[in-house]
Structures are given as structure tokens and as C-alpha cells.
ZADO-1210 file (C-alpha; in nm, 4 decimals, padded with zeros to 6 digits):
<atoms>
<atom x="01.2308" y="-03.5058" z="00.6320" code="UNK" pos="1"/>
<atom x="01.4734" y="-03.2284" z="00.7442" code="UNK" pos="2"/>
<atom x="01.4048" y="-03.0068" z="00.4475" code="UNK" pos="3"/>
<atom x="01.0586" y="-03.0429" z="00.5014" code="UNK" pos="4"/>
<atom x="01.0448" y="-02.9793" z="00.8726" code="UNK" pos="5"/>
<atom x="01.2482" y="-02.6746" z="00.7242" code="UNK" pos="6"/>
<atom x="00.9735" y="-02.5618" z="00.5399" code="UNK" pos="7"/>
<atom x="00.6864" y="-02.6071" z="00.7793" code="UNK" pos="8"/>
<atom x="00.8326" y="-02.4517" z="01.0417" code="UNK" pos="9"/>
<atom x="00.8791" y="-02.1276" z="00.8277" code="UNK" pos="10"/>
<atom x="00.5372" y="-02.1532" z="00.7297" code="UNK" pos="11"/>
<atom x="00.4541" y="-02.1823" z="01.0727" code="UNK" pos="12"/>
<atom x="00.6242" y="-01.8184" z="01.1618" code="UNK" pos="13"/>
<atom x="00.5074" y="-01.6671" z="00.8627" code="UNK" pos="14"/>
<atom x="00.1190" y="-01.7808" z="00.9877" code="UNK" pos="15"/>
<atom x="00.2295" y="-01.6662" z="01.3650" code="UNK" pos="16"/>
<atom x="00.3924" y="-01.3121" z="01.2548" code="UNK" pos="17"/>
<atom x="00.0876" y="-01.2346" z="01.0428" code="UNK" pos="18"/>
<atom x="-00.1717" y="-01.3353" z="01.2744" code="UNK" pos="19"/>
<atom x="-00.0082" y="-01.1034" z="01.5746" code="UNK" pos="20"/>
<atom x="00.0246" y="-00.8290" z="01.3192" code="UNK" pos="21"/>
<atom x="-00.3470" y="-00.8764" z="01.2219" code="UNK" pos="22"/>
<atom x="-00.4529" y="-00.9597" z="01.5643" code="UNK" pos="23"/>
<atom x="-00.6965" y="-01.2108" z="01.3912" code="UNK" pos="24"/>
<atom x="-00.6631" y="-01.5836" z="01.2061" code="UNK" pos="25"/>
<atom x="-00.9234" y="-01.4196" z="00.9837" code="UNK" pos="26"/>
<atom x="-00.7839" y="-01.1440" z="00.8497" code="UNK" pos="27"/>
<atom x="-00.4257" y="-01.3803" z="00.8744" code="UNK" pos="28"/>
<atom x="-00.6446" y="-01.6146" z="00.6724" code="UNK" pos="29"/>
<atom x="-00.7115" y="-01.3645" z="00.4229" code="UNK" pos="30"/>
<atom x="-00.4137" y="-01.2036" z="00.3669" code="UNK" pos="31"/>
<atom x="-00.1797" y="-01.5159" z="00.3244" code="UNK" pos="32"/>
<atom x="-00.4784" y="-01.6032" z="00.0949" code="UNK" pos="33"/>
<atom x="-00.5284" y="-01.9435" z="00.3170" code="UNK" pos="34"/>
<atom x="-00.8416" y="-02.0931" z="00.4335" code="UNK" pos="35"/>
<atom x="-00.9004" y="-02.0146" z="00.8063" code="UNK" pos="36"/>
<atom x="-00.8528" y="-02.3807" z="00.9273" code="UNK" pos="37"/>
<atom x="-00.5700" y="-02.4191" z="00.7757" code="UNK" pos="38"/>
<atom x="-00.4153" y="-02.0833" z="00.9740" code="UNK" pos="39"/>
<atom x="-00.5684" y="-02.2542" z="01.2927" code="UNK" pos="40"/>
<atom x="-00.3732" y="-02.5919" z="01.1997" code="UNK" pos="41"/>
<atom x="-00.0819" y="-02.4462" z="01.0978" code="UNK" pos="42"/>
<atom x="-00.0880" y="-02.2585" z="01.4325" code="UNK" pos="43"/>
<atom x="-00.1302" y="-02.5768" z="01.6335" code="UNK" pos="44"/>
<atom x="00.1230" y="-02.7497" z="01.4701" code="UNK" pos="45"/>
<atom x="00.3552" y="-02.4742" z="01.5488" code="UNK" pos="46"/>
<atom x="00.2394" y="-02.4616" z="01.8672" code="UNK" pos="47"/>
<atom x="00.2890" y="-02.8064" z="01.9157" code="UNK" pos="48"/>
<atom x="00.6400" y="-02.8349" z="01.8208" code="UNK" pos="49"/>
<atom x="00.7729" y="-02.5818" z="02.0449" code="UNK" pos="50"/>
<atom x="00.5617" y="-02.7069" z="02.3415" code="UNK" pos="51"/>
<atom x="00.4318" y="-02.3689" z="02.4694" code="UNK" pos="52"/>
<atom x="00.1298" y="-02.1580" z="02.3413" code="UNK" pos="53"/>
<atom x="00.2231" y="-01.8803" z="02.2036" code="UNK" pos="54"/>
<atom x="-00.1475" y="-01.6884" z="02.1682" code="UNK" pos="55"/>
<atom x="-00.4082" y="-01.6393" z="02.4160" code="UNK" pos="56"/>
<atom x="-00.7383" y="-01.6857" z="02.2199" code="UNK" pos="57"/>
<atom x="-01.0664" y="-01.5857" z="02.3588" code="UNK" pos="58"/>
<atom x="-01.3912" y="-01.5460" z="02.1711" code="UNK" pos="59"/>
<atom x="-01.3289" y="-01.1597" z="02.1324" code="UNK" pos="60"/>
<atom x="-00.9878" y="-01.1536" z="02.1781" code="UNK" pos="61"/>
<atom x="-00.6282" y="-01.2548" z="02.0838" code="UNK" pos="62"/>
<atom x="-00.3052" y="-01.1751" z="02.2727" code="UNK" pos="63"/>
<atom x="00.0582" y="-01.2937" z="02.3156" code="UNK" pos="64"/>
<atom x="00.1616" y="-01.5318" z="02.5485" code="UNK" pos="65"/>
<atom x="00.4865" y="-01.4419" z="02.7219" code="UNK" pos="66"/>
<atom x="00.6544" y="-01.7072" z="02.5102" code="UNK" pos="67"/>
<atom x="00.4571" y="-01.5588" z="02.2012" code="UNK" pos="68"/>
<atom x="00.5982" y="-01.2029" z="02.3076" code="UNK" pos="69"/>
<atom x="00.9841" y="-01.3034" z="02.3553" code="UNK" pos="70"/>
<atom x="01.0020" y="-01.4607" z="02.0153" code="UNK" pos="71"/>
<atom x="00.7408" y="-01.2187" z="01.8091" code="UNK" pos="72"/>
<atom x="01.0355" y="-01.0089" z="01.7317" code="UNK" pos="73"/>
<atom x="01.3394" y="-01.2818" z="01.6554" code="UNK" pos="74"/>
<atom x="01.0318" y="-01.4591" z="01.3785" code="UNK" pos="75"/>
<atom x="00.9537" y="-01.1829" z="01.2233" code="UNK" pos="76"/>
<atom x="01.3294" y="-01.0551" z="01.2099" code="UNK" pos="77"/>
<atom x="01.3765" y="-01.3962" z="01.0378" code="UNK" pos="78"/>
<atom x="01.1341" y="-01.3391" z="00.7818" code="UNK" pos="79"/>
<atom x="01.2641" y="-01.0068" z="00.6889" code="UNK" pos="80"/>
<atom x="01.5647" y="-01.1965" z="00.6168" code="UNK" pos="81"/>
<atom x="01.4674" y="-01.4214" z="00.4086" code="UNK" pos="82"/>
<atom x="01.2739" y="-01.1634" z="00.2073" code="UNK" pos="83"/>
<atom x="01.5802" y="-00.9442" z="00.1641" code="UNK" pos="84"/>
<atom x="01.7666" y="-01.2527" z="00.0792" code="UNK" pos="85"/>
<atom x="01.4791" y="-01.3227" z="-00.1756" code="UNK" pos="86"/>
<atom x="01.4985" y="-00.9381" z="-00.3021" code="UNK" pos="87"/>
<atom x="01.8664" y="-00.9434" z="-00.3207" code="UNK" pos="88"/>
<atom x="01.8482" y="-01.3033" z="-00.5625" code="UNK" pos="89"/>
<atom x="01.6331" y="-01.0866" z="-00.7418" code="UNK" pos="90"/>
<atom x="01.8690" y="-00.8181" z="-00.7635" code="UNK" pos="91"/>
<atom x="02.1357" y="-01.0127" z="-00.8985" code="UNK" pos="92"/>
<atom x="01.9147" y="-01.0652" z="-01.1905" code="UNK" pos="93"/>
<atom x="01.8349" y="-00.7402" z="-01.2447" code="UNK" pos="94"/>
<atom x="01.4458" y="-00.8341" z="-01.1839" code="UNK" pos="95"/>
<atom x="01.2466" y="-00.5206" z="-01.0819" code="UNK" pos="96"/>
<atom x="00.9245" y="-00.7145" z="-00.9502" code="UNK" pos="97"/>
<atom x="00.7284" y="-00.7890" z="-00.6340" code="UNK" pos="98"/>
<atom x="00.6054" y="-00.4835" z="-00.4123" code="UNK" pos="99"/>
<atom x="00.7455" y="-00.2152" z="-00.3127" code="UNK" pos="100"/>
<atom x="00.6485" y="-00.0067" z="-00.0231" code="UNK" pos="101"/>
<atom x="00.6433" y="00.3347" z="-00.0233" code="UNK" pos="102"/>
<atom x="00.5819" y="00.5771" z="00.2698" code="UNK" pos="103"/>
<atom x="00.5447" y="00.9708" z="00.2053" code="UNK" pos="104"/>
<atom x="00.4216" y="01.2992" z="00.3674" code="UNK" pos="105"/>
<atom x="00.0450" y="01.3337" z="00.2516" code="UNK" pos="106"/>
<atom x="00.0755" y="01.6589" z="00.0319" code="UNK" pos="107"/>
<atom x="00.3755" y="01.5797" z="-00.1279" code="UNK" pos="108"/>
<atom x="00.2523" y="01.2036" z="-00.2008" code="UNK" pos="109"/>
<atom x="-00.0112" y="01.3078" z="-00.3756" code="UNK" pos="110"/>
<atom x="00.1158" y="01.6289" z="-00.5944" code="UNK" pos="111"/>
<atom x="00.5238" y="01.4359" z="-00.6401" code="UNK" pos="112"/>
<atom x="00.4273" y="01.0547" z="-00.6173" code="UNK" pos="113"/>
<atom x="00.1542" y="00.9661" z="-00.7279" code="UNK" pos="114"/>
<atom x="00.1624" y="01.1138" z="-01.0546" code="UNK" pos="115"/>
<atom x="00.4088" y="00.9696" z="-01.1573" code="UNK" pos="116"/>
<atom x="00.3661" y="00.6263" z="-01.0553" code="UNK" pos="117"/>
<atom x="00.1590" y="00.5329" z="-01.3956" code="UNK" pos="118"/>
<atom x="00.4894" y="00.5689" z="-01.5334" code="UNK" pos="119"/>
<atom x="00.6990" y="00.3937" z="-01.3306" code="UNK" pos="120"/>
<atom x="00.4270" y="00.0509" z="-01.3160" code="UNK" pos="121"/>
<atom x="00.4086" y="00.0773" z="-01.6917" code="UNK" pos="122"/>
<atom x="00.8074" y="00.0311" z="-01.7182" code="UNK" pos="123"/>
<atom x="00.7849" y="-00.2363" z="-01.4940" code="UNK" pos="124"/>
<atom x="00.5038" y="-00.4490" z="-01.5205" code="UNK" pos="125"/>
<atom x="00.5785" y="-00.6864" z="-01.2668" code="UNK" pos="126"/>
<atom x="00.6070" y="-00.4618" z="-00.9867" code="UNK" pos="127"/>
<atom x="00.3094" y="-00.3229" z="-00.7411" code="UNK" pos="128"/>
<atom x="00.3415" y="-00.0184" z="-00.4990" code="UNK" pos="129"/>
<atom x="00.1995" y="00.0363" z="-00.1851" code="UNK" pos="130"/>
<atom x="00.1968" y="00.4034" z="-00.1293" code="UNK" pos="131"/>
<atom x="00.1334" y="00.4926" z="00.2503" code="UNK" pos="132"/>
<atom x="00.1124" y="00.8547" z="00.3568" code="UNK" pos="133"/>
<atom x="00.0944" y="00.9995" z="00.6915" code="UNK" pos="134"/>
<atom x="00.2412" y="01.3189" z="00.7958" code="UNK" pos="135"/>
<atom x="00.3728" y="01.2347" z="01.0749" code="UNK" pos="136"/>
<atom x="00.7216" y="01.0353" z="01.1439" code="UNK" pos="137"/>
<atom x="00.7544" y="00.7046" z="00.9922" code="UNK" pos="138"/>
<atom x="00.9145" y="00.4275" z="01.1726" code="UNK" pos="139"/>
<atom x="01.0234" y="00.2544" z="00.7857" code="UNK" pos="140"/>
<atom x="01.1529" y="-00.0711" z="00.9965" code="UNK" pos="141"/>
<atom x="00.8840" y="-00.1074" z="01.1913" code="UNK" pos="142"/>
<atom x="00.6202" y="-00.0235" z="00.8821" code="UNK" pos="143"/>
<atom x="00.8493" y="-00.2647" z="00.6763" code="UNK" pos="144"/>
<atom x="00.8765" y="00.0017" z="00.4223" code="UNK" pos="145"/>
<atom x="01.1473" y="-00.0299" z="00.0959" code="UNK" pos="146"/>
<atom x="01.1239" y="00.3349" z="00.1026" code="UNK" pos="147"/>
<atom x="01.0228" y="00.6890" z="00.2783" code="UNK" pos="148"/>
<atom x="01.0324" y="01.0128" z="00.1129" code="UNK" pos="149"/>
<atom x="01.0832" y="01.2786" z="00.3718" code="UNK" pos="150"/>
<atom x="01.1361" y="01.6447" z="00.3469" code="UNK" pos="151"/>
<atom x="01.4384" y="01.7226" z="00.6130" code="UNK" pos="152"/>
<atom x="01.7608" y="01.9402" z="00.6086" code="UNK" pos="153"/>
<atom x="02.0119" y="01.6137" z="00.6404" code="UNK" pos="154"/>
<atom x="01.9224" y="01.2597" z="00.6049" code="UNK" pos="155"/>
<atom x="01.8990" y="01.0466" z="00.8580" code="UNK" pos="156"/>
<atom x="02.2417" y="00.8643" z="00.9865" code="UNK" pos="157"/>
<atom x="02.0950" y="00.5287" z="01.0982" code="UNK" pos="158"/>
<atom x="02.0040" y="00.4704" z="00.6924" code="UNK" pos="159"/>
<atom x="02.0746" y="00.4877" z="00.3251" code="UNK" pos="160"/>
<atom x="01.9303" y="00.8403" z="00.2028" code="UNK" pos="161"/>
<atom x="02.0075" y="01.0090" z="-00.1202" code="UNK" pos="162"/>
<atom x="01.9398" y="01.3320" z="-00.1713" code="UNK" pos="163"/>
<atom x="01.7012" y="01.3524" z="-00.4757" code="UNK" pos="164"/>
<atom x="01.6164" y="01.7341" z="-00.5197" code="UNK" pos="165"/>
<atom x="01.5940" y="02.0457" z="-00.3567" code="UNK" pos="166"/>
<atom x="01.2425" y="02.1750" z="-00.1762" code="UNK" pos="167"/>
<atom x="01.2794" y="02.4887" z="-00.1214" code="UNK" pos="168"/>
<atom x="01.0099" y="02.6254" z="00.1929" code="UNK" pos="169"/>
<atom x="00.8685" y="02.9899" z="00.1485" code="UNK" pos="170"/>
<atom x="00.6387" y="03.2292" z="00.3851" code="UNK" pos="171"/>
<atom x="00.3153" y="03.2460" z="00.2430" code="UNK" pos="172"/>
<atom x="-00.0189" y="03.5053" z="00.3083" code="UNK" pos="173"/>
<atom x="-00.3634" y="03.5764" z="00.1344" code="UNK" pos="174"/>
<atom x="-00.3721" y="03.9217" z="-00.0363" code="UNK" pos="175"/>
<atom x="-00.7081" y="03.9903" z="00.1444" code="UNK" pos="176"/>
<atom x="-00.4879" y="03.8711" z="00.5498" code="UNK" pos="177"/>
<atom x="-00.1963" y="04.1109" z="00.4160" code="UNK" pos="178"/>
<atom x="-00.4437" y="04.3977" z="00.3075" code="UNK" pos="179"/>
<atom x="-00.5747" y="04.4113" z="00.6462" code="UNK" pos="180"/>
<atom x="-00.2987" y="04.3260" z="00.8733" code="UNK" pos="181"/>
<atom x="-00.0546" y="04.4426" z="00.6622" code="UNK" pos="182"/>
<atom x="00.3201" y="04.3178" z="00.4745" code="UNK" pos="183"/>
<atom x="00.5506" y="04.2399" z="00.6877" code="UNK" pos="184"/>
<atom x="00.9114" y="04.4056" z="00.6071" code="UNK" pos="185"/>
<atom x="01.1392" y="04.2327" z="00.8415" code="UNK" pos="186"/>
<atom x="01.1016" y="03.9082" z="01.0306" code="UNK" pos="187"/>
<atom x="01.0563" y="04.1163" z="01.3943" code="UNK" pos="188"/>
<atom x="00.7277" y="04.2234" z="01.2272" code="UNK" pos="189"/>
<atom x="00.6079" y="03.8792" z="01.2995" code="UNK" pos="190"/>
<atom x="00.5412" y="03.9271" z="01.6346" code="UNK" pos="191"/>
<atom x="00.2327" y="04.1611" z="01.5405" code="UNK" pos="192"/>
<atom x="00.1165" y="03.8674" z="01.2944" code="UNK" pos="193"/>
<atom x="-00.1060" y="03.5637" z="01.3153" code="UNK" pos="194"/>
<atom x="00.1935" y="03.3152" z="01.1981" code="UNK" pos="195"/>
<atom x="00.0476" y="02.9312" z="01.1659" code="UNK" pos="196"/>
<atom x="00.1900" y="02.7050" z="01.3304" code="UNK" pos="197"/>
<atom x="00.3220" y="02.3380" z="01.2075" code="UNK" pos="198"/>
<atom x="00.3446" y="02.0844" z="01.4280" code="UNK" pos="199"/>
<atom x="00.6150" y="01.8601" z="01.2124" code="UNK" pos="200"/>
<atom x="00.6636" y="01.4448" z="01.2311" code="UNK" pos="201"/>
<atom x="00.8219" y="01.4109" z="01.5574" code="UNK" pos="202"/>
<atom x="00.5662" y="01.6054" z="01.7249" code="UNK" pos="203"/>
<atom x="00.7193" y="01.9206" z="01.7889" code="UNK" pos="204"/>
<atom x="00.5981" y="02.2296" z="01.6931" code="UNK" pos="205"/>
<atom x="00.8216" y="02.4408" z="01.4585" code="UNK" pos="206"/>
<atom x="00.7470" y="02.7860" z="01.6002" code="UNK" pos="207"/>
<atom x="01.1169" y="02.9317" z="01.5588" code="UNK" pos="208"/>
<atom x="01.1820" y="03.0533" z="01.2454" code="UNK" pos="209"/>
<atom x="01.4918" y="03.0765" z="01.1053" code="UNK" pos="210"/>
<atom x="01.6301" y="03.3764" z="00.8792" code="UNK" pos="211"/>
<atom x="01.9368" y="03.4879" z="00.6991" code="UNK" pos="212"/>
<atom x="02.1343" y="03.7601" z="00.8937" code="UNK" pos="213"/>
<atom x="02.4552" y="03.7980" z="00.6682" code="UNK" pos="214"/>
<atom x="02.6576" y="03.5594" z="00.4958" code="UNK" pos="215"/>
<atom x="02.6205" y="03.2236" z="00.6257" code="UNK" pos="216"/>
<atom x="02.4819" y="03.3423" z="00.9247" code="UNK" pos="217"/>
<atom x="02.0950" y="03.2984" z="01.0804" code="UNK" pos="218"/>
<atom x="01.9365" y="03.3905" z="01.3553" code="UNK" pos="219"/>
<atom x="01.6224" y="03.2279" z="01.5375" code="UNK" pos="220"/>
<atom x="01.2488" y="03.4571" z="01.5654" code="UNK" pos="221"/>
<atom x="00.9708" y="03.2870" z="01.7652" code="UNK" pos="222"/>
<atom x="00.6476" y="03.2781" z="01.6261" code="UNK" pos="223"/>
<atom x="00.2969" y="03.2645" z="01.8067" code="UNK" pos="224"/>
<atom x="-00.0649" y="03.2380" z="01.6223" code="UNK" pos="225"/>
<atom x="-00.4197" y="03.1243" z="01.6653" code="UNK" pos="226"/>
<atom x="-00.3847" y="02.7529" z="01.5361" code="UNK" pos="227"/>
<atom x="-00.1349" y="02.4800" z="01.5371" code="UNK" pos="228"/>
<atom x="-00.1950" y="02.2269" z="01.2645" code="UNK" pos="229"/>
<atom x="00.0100" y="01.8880" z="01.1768" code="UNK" pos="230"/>
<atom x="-00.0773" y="01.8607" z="00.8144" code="UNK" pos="231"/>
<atom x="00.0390" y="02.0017" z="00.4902" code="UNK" pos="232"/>
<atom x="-00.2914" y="02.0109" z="00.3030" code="UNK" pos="233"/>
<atom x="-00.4879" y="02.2037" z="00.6445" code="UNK" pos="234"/>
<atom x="-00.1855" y="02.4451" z="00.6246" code="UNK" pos="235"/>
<atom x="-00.2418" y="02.5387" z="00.3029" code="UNK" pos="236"/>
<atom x="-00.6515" y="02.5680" z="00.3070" code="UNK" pos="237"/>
<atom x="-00.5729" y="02.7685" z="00.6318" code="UNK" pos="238"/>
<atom x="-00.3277" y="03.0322" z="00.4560" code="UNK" pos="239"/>
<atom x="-00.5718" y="03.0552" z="00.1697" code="UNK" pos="240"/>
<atom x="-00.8988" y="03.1180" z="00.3689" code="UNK" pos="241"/>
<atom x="-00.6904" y="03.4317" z="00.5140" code="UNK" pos="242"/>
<atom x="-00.5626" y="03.2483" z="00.8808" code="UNK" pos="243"/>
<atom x="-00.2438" y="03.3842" z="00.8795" code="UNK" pos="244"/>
<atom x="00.1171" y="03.3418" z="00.7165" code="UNK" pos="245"/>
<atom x="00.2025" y="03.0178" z="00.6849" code="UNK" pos="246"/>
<atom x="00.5324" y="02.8297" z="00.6177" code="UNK" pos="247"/>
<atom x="00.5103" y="02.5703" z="00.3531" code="UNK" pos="248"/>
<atom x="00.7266" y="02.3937" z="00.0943" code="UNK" pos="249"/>
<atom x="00.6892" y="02.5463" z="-00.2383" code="UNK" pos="250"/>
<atom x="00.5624" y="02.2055" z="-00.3626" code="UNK" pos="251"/>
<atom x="00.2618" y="02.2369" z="-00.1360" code="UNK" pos="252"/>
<atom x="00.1652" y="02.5777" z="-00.2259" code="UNK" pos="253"/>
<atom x="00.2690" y="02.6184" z="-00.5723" code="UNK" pos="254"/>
<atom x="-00.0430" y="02.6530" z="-00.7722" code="UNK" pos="255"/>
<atom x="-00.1901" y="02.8969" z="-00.5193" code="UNK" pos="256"/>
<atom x="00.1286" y="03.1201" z="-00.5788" code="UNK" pos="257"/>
<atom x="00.0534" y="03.0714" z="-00.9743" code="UNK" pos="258"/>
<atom x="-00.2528" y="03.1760" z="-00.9323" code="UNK" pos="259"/>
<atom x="-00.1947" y="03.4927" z="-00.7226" code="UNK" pos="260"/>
<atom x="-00.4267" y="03.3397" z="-00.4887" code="UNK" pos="261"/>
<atom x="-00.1163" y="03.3523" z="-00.2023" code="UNK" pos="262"/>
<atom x="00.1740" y="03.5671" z="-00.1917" code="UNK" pos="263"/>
<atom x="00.5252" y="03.5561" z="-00.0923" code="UNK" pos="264"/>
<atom x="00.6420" y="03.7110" z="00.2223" code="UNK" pos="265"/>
<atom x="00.9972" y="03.8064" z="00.3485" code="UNK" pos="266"/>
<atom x="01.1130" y="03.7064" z="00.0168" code="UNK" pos="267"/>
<atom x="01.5085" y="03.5921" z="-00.0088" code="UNK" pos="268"/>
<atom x="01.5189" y="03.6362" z="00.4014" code="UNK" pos="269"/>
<atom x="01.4028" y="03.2822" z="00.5041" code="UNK" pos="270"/>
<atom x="01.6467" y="03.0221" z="00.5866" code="UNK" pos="271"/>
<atom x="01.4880" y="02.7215" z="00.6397" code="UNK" pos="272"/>
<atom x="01.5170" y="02.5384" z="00.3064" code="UNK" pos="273"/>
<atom x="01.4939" y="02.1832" z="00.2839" code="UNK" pos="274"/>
<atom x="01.5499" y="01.8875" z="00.0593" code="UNK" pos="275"/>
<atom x="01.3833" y="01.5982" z="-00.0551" code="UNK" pos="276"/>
<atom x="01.5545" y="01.2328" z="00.0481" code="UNK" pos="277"/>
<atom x="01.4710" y="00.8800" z="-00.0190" code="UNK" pos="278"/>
<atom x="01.5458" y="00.7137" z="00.2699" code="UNK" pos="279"/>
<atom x="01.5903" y="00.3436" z="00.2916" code="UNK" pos="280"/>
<atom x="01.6964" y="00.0284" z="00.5603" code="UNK" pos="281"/>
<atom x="02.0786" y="00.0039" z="00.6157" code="UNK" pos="282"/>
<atom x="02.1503" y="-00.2789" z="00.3405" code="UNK" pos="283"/>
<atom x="02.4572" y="-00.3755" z="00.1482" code="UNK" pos="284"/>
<atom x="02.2518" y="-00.3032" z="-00.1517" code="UNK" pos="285"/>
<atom x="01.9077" y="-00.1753" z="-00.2207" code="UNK" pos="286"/>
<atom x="01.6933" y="-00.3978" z="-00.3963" code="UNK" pos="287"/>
<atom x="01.6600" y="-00.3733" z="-00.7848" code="UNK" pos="288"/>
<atom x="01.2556" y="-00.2420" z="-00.7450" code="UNK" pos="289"/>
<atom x="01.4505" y="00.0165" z="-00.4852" code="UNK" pos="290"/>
<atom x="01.7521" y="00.1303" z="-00.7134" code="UNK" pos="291"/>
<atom x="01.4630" y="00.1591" z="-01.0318" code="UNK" pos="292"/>
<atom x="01.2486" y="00.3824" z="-00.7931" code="UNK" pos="293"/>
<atom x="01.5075" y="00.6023" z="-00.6428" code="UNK" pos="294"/>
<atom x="01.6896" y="00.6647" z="-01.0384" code="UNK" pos="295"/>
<atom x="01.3232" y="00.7296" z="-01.1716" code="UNK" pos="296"/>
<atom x="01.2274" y="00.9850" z="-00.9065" code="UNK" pos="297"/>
<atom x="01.5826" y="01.1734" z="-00.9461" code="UNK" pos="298"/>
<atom x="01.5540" y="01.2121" z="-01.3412" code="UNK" pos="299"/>
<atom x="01.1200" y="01.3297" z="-01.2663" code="UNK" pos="300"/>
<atom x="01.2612" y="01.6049" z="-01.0130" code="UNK" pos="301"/>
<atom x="01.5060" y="01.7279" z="-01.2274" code="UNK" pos="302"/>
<atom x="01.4845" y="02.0045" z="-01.2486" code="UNK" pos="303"/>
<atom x="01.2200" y="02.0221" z="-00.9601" code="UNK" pos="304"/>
<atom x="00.8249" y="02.0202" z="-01.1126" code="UNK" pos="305"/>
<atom x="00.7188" y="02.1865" z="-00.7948" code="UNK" pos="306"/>
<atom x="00.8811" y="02.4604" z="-00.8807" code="UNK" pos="307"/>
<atom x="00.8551" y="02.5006" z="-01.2379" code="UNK" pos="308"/>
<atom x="00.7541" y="02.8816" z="-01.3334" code="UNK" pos="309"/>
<atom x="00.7881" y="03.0437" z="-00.9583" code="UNK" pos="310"/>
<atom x="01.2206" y="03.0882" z="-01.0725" code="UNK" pos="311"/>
<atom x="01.1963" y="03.4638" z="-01.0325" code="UNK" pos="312"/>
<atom x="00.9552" y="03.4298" z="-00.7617" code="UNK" pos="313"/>
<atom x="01.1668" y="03.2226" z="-00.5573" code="UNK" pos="314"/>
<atom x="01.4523" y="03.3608" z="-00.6025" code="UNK" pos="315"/>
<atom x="01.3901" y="03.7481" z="-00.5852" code="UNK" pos="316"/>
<atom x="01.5640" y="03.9141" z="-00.2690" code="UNK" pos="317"/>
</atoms>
């Protein structure tokens, strides 16, 4: 009777969680893959057993009670427990299977993740990915995420990151903006320049540039242009259609430097290089699906694709 109280009752938070993070016993319905009666039962039951409501249900509408708001957060933290306890069971097998969720910046998910996923799936057949991308900051708790990729200049101390490659970021122009504005030979040429500006994940605009001054040393230049765009694949079309110099990781613009189609400015002067990190919950130990992802993306960026045949581009002075 006790073990099967047990059960029902995480049933019952499972339902609950799921139908405030769906904010319908449809959808809920759906995605547990349960008919929508037995969501509204299961809901009742729970319901009944704690001896509050816990939703407010209208015909158009479905919102927490204050009792449904105060223990929201201690269910689902529950939950997430017993999934990591299920994924570190799992783990001690060495099984790489269930999903895995991934969450990456939009241009680099599509030209550094996905393709290479096809190989990843086919060594693992009993794993699925869920690839999210969205440029700006990721909350990877909050999104229950395994995983986020993020392009930064130190990982972030609250989690596990590992450091999987270099990305290396480079000023960028159309031949035809530089024919008629001209090349800039110093960074204090900026200032006469139409310089694009990124607004990055936290929201704040990365208008200071940062450039080498001698040895270790950098100093700051403030930038200023026509347009101020939060997205990786808008900066690019933008630099290409002639909009101004732009500052992009190499693995963004890469073919259009190939190609001739953009050029390199203030070559070997920038210093705002970057790297690329998979960062991951605090855990004892990532799960095995985790560990397989992270070791397969290290040995696929290394040496780094993105930058494969720009060498003596990149690295000129």
C-alpha cells in the first residue's frame, strides 16, 4: 500500500509539473502520452490528498493557486532528482540512451552541431537530441538542458564547463564598403566607420572593442554604427550586403572569407578571441549521454573545422 501510494503520488507531480509547464491538461495529456481524463483524474486525486487546489481552472484559463505556486518549484526539483538519479544508474552501466538536451547559439548550431549529429545518433542508437538554439542567454537549469554550447572568454563558475576548442573572432568588411569608405589601418580609424553593432546574450551591447597594444597588454576603442543586431546569421548578411565592419567568430563567417566575398580587417590587432565551452549543471558526474557528447565534440573540433584553410589568414599580423 505504501509503495504504491509512493508511486501515485509521483505520478501525481509529474502530471502537476507538466501541466503548469504546458499551461494546459491537453497539451499535459499529450506529452506524457496520457488520455486527457486520466491527467484530470490524476490531478484530482492529487489534489485530493493534499487537501488544497493547487490550479485555478477556468474555461480559457489555467493558473496556480498560492498552494500550487509554493510547491511548483520543490515538485519539479524532485523530479529532476529522480531523473538524475535515473541518468546516473544509467551511467554506472555505461548506457548512453534517453535524450539529451542540447542548447546552442543559432549560427554556430547549425554550421558546428548539427552536422555532426548524424554521427553521433548513429553511434548511439538509443539516444535522441533535442537541439534548442537561441542567441540569446540560456538559463540551462531552468530550460532543463544536459548541455549549452556557448562562445565566452571563461566558463561560467556556477557549472561544469570544459573548454572544447578555440573560436577565434575577426573584423570583417565587404570589398565594395572598404572600396568606398576605405581600409582602416589602426583601430582609431574606427571612429570614421560604420562598425555593427552586436547586442550579445545578456543583452548588452558589445560596442567596446578590444585590441592588442604590446605584449599582454589591450586597450578599449568604442564603436558607434547605423544598426545594432542580436543575431549571428543578421550580422553576417549585414557585413556582406556592404553595412559596415562587423565582428564575428570565424566560424560564422568562414565561407564568406573563402570566398573573398568579406575581408579581414585590422588583421593580428584584435583581442577579443574567444573559446568554445560545453557547459553543464553542477553534478558529481555528468551523465554517460553527457560524457559521449562532450568527448565526441572535442575529437570533431580538433583541430577546429571552422577554421580549416583561413591558417595564414588568421594568423597574418
Amino acid at each position: 500500500m505504501v509503495e504504491r501510494s509512493s508511486e501515485d503520488s509521483l505520478e501525481g507531480w509529474a502530471v502537476f509539473v507538466r501541466v503548469v509547464e504546458l499551461r494546459s491538461f491537453s497539451g499535459a495529456a499529450r506529452s506524457l502520452h496520457m488520455a486527457k481524463a486520466s491527467v484530470s483524474r490524476t490531478m484530482a486525486r492529487l489534489e485530493e490528498r493534499l487537501g488544497v487546489p493547487l490550479l485555478q481552472r477556468t474555461t480559457r484559463s489555467l493558473a496556480l493557486t498560492e498552494a500550487g505556486d509554493a510547491l511548483y518549484a520543490r515538485a519539479r526539483s524532485i523530479l529532476d532528482d529522480v531523473r538524475e538519479a535515473e541518468e546516473e544508474a544509467r551511467s554506472l552501466g555505461g548506457s548512453v540512451r534517453g535524450t539529451l538536451r542540447i542548447a546552442a547559439p543559432v549560427s554556430f548550431g547549425a554550421s558546428a552541431v548539427a552536422p555532426y549529429l548524424p554521427e553521433f545518433l548513429a553511434a548511439h542508437p538509443g539516444l535522441r537530441v533535442e537541439l534548442e538554439v537561441e542567441d540569446r542567454f540560456t538559463d540551462i537549469v531552468a530550460g532543463r538542458f544536459d548541455v549549452a554550447l556557448r562562445l565566452a572568454n571563461l566558463p561560467d563558475s556556477s557549472f561544469r564547463a570544459r573548454r572544447l576548442a578555440p573560436s577565434r573572432r575577426v573584423l570583417v568588411a565587404s570589398p565594395d564598403y572598404l572600396a568606398k569608405r576605405g581600409l582602416p589601418k589602426k583601430p582609431a580609424d574606427l571612429a570614421t566607420h560604420d562598425c555593427i553593432v552586436y547586442r550579445h546574450q545578456l543583452g548588452t551591447p558589445m560596442d567596446q572593442w578590444l585590441f592588442r597594444k604590446r605584449g599582454s597588454e589591450t586597450y578599449a576603442v568604442r564603436v558607434h554604427g547605423s544598426v545594432t543586431i542580436d543575431n549571428g546569421e543578421v550580422l553576417r548578411g549585414l557585413v556582406v550586403a556592404g553595412g559596415g565592419i562587423g565582428l564575428a567568430p570565424v566560424g560564422i563567417v568562414n565561407t564568406e572569407l573563402r570566398a573573398g566575398a568579406l575581408v579581414p580587417v585590422l588583421q593580428g590587432q584584435l583581442a577579443m578571441d574567444a573559446s568554445v565551452y560545453a557547459v553543464m549543471p553542477q553534478k558529481r558526474t555528468p551523465p554517460a549521454k553527457v560524457r559521449a557528447f562532450v568527448e565526441f565534440l572535442a575529437s570533431v573540433y580538433k583541430p577546429p573545422p571552422w577554421e580549416a584553410g583561413l591558417e595564414s589568414l588568421l594568423d597574418a599580423p
